[in-house]
VMD Tcl script that builds the backbone (N, CA, C; Angstrom):
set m [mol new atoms 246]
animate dup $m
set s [atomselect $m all]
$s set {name element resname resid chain x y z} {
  {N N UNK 1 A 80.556 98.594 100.511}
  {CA C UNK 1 A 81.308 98.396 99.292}
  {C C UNK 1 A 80.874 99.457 98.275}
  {N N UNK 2 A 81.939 99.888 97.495}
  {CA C UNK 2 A 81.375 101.450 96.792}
  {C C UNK 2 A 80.371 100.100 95.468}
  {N N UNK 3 A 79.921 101.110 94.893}
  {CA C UNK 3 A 79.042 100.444 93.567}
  {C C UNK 3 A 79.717 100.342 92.315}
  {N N UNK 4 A 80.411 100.764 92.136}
  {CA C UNK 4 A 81.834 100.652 91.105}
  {C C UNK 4 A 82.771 99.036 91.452}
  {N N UNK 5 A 82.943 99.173 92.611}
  {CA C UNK 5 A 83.349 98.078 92.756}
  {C C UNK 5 A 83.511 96.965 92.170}
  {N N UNK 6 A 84.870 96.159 91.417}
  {CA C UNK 6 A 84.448 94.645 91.015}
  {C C UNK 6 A 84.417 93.278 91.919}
  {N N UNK 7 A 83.327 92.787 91.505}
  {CA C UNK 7 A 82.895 91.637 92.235}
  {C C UNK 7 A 83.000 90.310 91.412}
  {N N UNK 8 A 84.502 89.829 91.619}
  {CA C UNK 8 A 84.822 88.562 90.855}
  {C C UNK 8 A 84.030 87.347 91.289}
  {N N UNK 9 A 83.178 87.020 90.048}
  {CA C UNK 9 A 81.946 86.172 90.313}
  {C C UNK 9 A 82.719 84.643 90.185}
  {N N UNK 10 A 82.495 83.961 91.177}
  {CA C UNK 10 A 83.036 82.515 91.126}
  {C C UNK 10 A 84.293 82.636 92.166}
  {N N UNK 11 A 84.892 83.458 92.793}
  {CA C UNK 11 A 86.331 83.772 93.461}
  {C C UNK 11 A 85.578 84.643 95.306}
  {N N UNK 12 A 84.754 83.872 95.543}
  {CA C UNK 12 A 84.262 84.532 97.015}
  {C C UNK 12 A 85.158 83.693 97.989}
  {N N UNK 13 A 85.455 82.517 97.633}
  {CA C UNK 13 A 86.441 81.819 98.674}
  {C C UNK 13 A 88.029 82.495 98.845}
  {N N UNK 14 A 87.915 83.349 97.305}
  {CA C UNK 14 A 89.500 84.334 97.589}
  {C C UNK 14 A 89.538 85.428 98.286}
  {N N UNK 15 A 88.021 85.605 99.176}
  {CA C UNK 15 A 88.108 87.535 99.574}
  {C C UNK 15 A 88.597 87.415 101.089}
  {N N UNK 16 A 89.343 88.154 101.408}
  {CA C UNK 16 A 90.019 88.611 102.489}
  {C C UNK 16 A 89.621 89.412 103.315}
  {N N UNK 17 A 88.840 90.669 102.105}
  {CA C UNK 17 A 88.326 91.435 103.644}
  {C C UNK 17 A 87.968 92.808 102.325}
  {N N UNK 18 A 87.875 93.736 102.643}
  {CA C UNK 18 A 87.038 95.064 101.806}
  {C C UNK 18 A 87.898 96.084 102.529}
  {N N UNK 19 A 88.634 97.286 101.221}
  {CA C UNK 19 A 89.624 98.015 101.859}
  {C C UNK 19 A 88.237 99.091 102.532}
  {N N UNK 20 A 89.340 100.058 103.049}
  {CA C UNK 20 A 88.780 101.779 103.754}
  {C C UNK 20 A 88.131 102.273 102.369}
  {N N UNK 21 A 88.442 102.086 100.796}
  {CA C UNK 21 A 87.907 102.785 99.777}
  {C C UNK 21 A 86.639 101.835 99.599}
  {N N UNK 22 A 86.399 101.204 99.724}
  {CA C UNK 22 A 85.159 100.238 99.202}
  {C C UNK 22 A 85.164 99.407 97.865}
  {N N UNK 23 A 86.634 99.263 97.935}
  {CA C UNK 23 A 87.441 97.883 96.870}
  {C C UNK 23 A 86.945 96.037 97.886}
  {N N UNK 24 A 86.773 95.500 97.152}
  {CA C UNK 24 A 87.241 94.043 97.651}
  {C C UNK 24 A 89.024 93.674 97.793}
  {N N UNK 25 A 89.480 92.828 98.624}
  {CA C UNK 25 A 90.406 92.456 98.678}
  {C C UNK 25 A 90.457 90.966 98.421}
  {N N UNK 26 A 91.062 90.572 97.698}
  {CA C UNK 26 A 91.366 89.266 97.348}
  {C C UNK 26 A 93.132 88.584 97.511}
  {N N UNK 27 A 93.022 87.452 98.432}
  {CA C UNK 27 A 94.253 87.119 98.600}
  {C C UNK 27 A 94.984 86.270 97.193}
  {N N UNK 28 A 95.791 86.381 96.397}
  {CA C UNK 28 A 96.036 85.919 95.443}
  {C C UNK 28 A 96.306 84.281 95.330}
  {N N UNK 29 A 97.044 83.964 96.710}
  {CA C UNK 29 A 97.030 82.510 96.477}
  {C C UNK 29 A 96.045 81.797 96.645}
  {N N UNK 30 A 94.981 82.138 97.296}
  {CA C UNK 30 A 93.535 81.034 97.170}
  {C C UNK 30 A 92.617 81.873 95.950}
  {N N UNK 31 A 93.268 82.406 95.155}
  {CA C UNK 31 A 92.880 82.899 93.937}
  {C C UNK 31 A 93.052 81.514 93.161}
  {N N UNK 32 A 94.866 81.664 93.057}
  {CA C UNK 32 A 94.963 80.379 91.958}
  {C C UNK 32 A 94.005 79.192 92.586}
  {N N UNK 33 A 94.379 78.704 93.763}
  {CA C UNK 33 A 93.857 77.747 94.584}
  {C C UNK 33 A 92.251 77.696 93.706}
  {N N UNK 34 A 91.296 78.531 94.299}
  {CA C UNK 34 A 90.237 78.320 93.144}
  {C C UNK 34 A 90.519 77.678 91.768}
  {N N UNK 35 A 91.005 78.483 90.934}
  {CA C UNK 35 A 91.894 77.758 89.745}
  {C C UNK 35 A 91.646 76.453 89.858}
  {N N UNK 36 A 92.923 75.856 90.522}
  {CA C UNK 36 A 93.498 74.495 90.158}
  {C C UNK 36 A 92.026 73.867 90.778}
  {N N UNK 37 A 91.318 74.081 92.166}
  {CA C UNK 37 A 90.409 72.999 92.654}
  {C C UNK 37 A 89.828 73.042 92.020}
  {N N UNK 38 A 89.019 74.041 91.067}
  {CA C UNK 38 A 87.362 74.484 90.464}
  {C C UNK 38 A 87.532 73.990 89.122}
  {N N UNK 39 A 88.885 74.267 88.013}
  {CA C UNK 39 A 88.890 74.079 87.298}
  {C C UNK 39 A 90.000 73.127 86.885}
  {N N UNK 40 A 90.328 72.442 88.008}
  {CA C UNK 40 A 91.941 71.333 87.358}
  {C C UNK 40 A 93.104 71.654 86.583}
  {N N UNK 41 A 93.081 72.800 86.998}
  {CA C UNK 41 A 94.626 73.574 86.285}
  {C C UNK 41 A 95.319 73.246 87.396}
  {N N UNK 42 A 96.801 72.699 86.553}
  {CA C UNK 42 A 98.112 72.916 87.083}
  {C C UNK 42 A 98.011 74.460 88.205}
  {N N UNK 43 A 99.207 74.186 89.051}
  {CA C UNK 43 A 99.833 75.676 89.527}
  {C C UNK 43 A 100.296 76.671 88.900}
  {N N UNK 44 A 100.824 76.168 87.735}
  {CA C UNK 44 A 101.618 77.372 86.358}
  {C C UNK 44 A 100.354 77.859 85.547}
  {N N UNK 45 A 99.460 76.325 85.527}
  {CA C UNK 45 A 98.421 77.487 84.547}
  {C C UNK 45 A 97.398 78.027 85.115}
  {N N UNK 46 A 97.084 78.047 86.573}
  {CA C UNK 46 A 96.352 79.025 87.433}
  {C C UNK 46 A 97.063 80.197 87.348}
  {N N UNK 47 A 98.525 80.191 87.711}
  {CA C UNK 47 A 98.769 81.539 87.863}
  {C C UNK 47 A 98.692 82.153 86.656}
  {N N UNK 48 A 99.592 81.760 85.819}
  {CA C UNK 48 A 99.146 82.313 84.321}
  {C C UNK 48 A 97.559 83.078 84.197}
  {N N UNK 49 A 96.480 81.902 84.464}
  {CA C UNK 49 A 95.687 82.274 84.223}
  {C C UNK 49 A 95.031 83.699 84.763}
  {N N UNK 50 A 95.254 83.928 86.257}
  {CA C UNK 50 A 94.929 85.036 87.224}
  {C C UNK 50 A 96.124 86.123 86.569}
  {N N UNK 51 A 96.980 86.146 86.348}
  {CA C UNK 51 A 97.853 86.971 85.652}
  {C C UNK 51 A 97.176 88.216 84.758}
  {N N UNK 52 A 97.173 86.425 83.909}
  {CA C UNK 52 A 96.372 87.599 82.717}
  {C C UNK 52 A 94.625 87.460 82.370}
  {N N UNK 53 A 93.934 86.844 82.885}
  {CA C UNK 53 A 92.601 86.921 82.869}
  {C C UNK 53 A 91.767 87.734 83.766}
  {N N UNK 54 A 92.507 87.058 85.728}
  {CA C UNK 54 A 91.757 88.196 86.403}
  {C C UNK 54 A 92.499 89.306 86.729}
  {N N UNK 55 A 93.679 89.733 86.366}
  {CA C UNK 55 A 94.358 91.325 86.803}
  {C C UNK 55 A 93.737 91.920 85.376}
  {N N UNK 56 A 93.677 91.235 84.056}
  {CA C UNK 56 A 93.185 92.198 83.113}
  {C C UNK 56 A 91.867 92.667 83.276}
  {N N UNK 57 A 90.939 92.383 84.225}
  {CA C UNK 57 A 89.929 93.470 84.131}
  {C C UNK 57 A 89.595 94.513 84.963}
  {N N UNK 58 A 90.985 94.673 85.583}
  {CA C UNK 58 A 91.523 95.950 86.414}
  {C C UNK 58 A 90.765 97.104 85.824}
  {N N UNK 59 A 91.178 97.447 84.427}
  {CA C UNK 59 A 90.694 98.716 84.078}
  {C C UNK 59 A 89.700 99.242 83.960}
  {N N UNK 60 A 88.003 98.639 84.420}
  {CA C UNK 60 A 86.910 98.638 84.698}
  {C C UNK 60 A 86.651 99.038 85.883}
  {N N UNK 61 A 85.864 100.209 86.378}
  {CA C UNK 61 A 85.352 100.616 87.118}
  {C C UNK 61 A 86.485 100.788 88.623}
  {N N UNK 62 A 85.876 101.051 89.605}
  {CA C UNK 62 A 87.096 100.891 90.776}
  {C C UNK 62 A 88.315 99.714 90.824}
  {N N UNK 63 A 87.628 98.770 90.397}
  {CA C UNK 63 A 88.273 97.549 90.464}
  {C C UNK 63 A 87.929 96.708 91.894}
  {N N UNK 64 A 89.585 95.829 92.006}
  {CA C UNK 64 A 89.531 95.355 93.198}
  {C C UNK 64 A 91.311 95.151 93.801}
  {N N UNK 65 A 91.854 94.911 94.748}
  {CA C UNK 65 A 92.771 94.599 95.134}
  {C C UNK 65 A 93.187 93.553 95.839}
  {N N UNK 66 A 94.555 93.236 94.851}
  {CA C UNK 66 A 94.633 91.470 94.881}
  {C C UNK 66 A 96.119 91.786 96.128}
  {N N UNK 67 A 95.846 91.061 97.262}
  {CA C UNK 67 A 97.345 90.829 98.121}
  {C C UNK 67 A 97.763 89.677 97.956}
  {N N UNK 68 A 99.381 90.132 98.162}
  {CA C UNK 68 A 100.237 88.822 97.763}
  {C C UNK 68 A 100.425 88.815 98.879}
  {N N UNK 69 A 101.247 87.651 98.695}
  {CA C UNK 69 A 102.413 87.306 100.096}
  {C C UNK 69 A 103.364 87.594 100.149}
  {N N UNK 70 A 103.961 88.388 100.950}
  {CA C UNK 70 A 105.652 89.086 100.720}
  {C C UNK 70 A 106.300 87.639 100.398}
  {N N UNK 71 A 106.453 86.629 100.640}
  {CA C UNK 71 A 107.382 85.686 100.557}
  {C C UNK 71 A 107.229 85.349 98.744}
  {N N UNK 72 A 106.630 85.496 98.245}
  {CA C UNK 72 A 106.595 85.817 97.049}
  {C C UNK 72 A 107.442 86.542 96.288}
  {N N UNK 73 A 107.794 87.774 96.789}
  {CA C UNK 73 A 108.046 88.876 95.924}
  {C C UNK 73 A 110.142 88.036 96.410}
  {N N UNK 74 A 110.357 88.828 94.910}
  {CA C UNK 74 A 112.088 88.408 95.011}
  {C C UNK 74 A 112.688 89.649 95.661}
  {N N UNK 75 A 113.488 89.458 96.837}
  {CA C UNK 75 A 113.964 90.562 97.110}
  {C C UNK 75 A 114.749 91.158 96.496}
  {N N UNK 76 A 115.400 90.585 95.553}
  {CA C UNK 76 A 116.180 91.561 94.993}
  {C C UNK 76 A 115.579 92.276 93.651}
  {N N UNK 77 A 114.845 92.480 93.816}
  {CA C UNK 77 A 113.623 93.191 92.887}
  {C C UNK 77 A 113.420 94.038 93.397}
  {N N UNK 78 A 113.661 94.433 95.214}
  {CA C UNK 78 A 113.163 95.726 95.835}
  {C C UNK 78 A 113.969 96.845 95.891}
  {N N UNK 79 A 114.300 98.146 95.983}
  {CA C UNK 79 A 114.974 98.728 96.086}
  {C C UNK 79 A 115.412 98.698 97.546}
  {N N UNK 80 A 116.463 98.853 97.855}
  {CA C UNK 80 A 117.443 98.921 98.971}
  {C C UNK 80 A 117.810 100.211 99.136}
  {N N UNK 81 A 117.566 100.683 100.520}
  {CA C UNK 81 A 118.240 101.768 100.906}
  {C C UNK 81 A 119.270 101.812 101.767}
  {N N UNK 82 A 119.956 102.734 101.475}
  {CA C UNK 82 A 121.415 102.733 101.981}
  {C C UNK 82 A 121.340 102.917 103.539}
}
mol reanalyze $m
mol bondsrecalc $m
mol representation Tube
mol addrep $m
């Protein structure tokens, strides 16, 4: 793992695996999941919360990288090629 690296303290049940750069990977839905079990938040206010609490400290050092689940994403949000 590079030394820059962020290491979200309390969220080890969310890691997935460590990219080729020496980022952590964190799966986003047992992100919230932490959330709601650890701290009794709803589903809206976990995500909320990971939204804007743990993507905002992106801009520190390497960081880390959060995967979603394609079934997530709206497809019609993607670009389409002809």
């Amino acid at each position: 793992m590079d030394d820059q690296a962020i290491i979200l303290c309390g969220l080890e049940d969310a890691i997935a695996g460590e990219s080729d750069c020496g980022r952590l990977i964190y799966d986003y839905n047992k992100t919230v999941k932490v959330f709601m079990d650890r701290d009794g938040m709803t589903q809206d206010e976990a995500i909320e919360w990971v939204d804007y609490n743990v993507m905002g400290v992106q801009c520190n050092g390497k960081g880390f990288i959060m995967m979603y689940d394609r079934n997530l994403i709206d497809p019609d949000l993607l670009e389409k090629t002809p």
